[in-house]
Each structure stands twice: as structure tokens, then as C-alpha cells.
C-alpha positions as CSV (number, residue, x, y, z in Angstrom):
1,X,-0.5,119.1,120.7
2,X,-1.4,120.5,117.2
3,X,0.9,117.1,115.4
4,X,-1.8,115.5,117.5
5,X,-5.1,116.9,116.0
6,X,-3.8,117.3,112.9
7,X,-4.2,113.9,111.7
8,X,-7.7,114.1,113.3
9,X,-8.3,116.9,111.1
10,X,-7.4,115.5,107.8
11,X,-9.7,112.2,108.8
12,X,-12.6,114.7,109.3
13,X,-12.0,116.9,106.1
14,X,-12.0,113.8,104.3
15,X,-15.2,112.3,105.5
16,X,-17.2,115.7,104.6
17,X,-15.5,115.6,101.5
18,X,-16.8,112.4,101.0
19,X,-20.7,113.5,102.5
20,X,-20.7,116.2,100.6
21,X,-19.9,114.0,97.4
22,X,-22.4,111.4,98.1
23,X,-24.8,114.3,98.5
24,X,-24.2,115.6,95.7
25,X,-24.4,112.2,93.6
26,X,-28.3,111.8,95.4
27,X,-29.7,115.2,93.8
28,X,-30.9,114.9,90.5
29,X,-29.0,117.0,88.0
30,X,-31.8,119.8,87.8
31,X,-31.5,120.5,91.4
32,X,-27.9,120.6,91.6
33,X,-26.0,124.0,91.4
34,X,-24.1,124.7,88.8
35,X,-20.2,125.4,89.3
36,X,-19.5,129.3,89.2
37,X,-16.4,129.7,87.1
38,X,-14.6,133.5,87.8
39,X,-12.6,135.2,85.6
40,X,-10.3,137.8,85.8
41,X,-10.0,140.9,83.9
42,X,-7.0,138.9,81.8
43,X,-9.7,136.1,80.8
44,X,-12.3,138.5,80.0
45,X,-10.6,140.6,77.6
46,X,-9.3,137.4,76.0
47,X,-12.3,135.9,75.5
48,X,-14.7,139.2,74.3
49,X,-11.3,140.5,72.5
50,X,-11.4,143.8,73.9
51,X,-9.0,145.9,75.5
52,X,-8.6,146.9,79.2
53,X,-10.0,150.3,78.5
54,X,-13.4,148.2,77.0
55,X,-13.7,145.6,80.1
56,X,-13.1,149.0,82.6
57,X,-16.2,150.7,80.7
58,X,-18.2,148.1,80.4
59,X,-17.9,147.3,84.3
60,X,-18.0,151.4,84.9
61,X,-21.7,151.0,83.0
62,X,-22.9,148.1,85.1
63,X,-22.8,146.2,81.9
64,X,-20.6,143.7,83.8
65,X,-20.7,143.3,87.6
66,X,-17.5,142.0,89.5
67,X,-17.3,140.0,92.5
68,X,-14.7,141.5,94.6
69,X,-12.1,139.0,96.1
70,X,-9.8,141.3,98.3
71,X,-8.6,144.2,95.9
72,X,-8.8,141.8,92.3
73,X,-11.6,141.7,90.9
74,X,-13.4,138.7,89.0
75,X,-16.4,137.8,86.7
76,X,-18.6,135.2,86.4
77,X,-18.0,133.1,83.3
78,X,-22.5,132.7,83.1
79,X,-22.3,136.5,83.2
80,X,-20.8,137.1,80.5
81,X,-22.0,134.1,78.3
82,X,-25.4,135.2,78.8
83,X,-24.5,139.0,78.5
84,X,-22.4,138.3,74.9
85,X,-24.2,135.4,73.5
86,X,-24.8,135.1,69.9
């Protein structure tokens, strides 16, 4: 029964794909949202150069605020660009 509605499936994920594309494509680049790129601690540390100890105190002073995924968290790439800009 599920080999049956499995093909069925991938026809529909594909055709929302598709909507959601052509969607997409119609809203004028103002109005559409802008990808959210997470980090995790590794990428952040990299790209401020600072240590683990740094990235822990920064987040402990609600100078950067994860987004939990399960027990890892992860940063938003606009975060810290706007945080650490130049």
C-alpha cells in the first residue's frame, strides 16, 4: 500500500515545489523574504575570530541570541553581520 502512494507523493511534493517557485518568481524582490542562513558555534567563532569561551559570553550577555534546534544551538548569519559590522 505505501509503494502505492509513494509515487503519488513525490508527484505532489513536486508540484508545490514548483507553486511555491512560481510564487516566489511573481513577488517583487522587496517583498520577498530573505533566506535565513544559521550558523553554528564552529562558523561563528571562525568568522568573529574568537574563541569558544568569547562566543559562550557573548551569548551568556544576550549579545547574541541562538535559535535552538534540538540541543545545538545556531545563529543567524544577519545577526551577527548587523551586530559586528564595520
Amino acid at each position: 500500500m505505501y509503494a502505492e502512494l509513494l509515487p503519488v507523493m513525490e508527484r505532489q511534493e513536486s508540484l508545490l515545489a514548483t507553486m511555491i517557485d512560481l510564487l516566489k518568481s511573481l513577488l517583487p524582490p522587496a517583498a520577498r523574504p530573505p533566506e535565513a542562513k544559521l550558523m553554528d558555534g564552529n562558523d561563528v567563532q571562525a568568522l568573529l575570530k574568537i574563541s569558544r569561551n568569547t562566543l559562550l559570553r557573548l551569548r551568556k550577555r544576550g549579545e547574541l541570541k541562538p535559535v535552538l534546534i534540538g540541543r545545538r544551538a545556531y545563529y543567524l548569519k544577519s545577526d551577527i553581520m548587523n551586530r559586528f559590522a564595520k
